[in-house]
N, C-alpha and C positions, 0 to 999 in steps of 0.2 A: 504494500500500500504506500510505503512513504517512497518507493520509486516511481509508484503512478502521479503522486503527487506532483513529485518535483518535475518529472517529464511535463506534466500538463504548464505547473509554473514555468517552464522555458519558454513553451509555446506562447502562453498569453504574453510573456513577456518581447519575444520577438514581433509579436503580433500590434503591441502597442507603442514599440519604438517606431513606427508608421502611423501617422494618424491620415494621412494625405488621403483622399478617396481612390483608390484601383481606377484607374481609366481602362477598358475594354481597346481592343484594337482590332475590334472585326471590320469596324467601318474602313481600313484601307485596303480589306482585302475581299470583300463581299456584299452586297448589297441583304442580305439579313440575317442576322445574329442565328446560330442555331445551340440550342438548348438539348445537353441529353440528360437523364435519368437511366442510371442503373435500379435493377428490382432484381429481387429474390428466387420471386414463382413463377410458374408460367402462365398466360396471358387467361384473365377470366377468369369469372368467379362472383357471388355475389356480397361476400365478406371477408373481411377478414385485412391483413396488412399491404399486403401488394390494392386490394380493392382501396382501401382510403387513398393510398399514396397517388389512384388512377384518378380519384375523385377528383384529392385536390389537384392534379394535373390539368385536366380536365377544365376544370375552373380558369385556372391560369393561362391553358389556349381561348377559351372563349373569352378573357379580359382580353386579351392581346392580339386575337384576329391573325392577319397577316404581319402585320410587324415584327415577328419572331417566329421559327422553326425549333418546334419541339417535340423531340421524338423518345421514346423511350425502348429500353433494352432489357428483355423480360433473362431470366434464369442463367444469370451473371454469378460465377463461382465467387464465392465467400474469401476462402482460403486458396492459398496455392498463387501458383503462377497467373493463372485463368484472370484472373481480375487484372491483375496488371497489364496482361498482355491486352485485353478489353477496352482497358483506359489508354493504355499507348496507342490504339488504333482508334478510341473515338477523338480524342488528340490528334491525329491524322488525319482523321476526315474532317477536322475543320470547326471545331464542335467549341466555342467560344466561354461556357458554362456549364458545370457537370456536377449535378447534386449524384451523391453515394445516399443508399436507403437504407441501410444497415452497419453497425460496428464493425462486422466481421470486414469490410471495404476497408479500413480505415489505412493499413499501415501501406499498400498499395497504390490507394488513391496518393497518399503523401510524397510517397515514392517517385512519382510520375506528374505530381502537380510541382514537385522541385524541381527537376528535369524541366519541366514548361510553365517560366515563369509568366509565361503571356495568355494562360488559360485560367479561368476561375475555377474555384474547386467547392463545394458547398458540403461536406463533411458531415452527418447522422451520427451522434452521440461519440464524437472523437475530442480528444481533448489536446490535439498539436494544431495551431493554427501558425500561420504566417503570412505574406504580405496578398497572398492569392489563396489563401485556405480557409476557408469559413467553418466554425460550426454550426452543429440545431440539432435543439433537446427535445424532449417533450417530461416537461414536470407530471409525470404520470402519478405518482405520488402521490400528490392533491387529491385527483381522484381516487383512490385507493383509500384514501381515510375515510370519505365520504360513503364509499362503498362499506366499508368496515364500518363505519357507525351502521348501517341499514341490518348489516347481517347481526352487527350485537343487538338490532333494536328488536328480530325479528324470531329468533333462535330459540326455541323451544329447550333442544337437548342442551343448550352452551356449546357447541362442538363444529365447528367450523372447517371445512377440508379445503385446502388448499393446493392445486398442478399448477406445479412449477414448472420453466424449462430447463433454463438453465442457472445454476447459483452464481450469479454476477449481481456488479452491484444495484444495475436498474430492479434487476425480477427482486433481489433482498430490501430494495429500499421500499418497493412495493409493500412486501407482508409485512415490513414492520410498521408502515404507514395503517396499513388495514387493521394491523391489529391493536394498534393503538386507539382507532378509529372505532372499533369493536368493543372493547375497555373499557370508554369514556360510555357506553349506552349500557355495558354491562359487565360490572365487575368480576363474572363465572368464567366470561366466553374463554374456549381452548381452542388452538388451532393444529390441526394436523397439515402437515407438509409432506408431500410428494416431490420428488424431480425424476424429472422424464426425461433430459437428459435430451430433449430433441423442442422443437418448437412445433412441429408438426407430425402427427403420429393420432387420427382417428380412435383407432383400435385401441393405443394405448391409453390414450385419452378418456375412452369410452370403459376400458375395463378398470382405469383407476379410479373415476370418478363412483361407479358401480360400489367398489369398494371402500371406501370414505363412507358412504353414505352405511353400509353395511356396518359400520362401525359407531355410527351413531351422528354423521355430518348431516342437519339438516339446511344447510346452506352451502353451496360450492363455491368457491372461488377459482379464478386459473388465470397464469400469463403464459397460454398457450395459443392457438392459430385456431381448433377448429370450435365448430359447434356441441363437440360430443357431451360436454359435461352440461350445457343446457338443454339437450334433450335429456340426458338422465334426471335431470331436476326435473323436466317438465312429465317425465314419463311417470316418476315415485313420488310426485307430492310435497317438492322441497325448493326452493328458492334457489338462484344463481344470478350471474350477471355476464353481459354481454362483454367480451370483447375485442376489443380496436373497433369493430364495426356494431350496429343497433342488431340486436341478435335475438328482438323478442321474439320473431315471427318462427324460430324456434323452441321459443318455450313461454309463449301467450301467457301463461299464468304461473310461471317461474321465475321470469326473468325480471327483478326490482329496478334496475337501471344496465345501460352498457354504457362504459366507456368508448368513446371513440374518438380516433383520431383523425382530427380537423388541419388538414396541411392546406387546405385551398390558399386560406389568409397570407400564410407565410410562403408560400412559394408565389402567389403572383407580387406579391410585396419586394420580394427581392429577384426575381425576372423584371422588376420595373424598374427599381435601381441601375439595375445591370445593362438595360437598354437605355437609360436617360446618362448613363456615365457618371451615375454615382455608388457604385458598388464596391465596398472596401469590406474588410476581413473583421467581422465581428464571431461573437459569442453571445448564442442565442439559446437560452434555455426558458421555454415560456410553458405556460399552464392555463387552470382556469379561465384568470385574470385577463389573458391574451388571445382565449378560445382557442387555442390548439391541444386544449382538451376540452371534451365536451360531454356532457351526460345527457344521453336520452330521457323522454319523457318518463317520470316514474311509475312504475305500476300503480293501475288505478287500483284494486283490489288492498291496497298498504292502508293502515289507519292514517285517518285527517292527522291524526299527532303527529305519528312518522313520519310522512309527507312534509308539514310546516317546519319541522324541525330540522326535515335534510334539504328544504329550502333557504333554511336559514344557514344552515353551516355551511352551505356551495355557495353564499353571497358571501359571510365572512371570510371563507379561505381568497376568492376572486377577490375581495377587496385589500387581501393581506390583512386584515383584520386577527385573522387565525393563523398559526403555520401548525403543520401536523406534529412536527419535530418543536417540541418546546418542555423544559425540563423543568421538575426534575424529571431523570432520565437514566437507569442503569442499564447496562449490555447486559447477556443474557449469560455471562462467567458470575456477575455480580458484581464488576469493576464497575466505576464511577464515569460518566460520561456528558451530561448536563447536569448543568447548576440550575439552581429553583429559578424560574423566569428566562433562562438562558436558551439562545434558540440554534439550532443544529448550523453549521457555516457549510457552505457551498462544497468546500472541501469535505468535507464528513460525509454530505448525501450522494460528489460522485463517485466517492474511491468504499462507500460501503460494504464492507462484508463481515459484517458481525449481524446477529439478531439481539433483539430488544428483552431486555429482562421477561420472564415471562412465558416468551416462546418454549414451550419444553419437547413438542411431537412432532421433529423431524425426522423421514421416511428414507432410505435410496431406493430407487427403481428396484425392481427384481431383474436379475438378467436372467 
């Protein structure tokens, strides 16, 4: 952790010895700017991560019409050689702006945005920036406590299941978010933790959540890809939540709220920069507050209480009024971590991987 740290300190620091804005230089070699996106999955689908990222694309061709070419690049390797060689040749063909949509891009995309100082680089959850490398977050977290207060408000058994993918620091900052969020509505709630070890896996998805609920989870939670663990809620009688995308129409009368993720704003916001020749290298981690994240309508079927009261705490968080991470505060060894009133720092929630006093039923996959 304190090497991720200090990596990430280099970057912002190199990043902010420039304050000058990036000037673009497509205009002496093209009559229109072209935009790519790298994606994960392959083309299609009606939820899920790649489906948001299409949304907000999507949004951002229909603000900008012909003024710009924006094309995207479906089931672009993660790891490996694969991504770089991908970026070297969108780089090649002329491709002026290159948002990456996933962490696993990161060290690749860097690679090949140093190499090409004259391309812009828009970087997903990386923490090296410099004069051409941008990052962007999404404060998922927020939502997450939100959701955790629903499930503490809701929860019969106290017993709360939770799929995981993978244990990094976004999916842990999440359940600790949640279950703090869970806590504050109800001081029984238990959370069980799964990792799956994959972001997308159906079957596994669908036979873990099966058994969570077998064990006593009347609420699901999950930061995984498919729908399966809202149909198991919606199939047994138990509450869950959508997400990245609105996932009721899976589980009509399970599903309390989805998270999703709202990129339209933010990607036509800086496609607009980038065309007017004001586009420089910032650090973007936005939430609630900035709607890039957003909660679906909440289930009507919820008491008025429930309702007013998780209306009230998605205004305070959006206003900053609340933060999820506010102490006191112990890790889950029982060492000291916030101080009474003292609130989590930046550095804390990106390099997280500890859980929150508390957490005691965490799972690993079976193999």
């Amino acid at each position: 952790m304190t090497s991720l740290t200090r990596r990430r300190a280099i970057g912002l620091a190199a990043a902010a010895a420039s304050s000058a804005c990036y000037s673009p230089l497509y205009a002496q070699s093209t009559n229109k700017p072209k935009v790519a996106f790298t994606l994960l999955f392959p083309p299609g689908g009606d939820y899920g991560w790649d489906y948001e990222h299409m949304r907000g694309i999507q949004q951002a061709r229909d603000f900008y019409g012909d003024r710009v070419q924006i094309d995207t690049f479906h089931e672009v390797a993660e790891w490996g050689n694969g991504d770089k060689e991908k970026f070297q040749e969108l780089v090649d063909d002329g491709y002026n702006l290159i948002f990456t949509t996933s962490a696993g891009y990161m060290r690749s995309a860097v690679e090949i945005a140093q190499q090409n100082p004259q391309v812009m680089f828009e970087c997903f959850d990386s923490y090296i920036r410099s004069a051409n490398i941008a990052t962007f977050n999404t404060r998922w977290y927020e939502g997450r406590y939100v959701e955790g207060f629903l499930a503490g408000s809701v929860s019969k058994t106290n017993r709360v299941g939770y799929l995981g993918a993978y244990p990094i620091p976004q999916v842990i900052r999440g359940i600790n978010a949640a279950y703090l969020g869970a806590k504050s509505a109800n001081p029984d709630i238990e959370f069980e933790i799964v990792w799956l070890n994959t972001w997308f896996d159906p079957q596994a998805e669908r036979t873990t959540a099966l058994e969570l609920n077998r064990r006593g989870a009347d609420v699901l939670m999950q930061h995984t890809v498919t729908t399966a663990a809202v149909e198991v809620a919606q199939e047994n009688g138990i509450y869950s939540f959508g997400q990245g995308s609105d996932m009721s129409k899976w589980g009509p009368d399970a599903v309390m709220t989805s998270m999703v993720n709202n990129w339209g704003p933010y990607y036509t916001r800086r496609i607009g920069e980038f065309l007017d020749g004001n586009w420089k290298s910032e650090e973007n981690w936005l939430g609630l507050g900035q709607e890039m994240v957003a909660l679906s309508p909440l289930l009507e079927t919820l008491p008025s209480r429930t309702v007013l009261q998780t209306q009230d705490l998605i205004a305070r968080i959006s206003s900053g009024e609340q933060h999820p991470f506010v102490g006191p505060l112990r890790k889950q060894d029982g060492s000291g971590w916030l101080a009474p009133g003292e609130t989590a720092s930046e550095s804390d929630l990106l390099t997280m991987d500890y859980y929150v006093d508390g957490i005691a039923s965490v799972y690993p996959t079976e193999s």
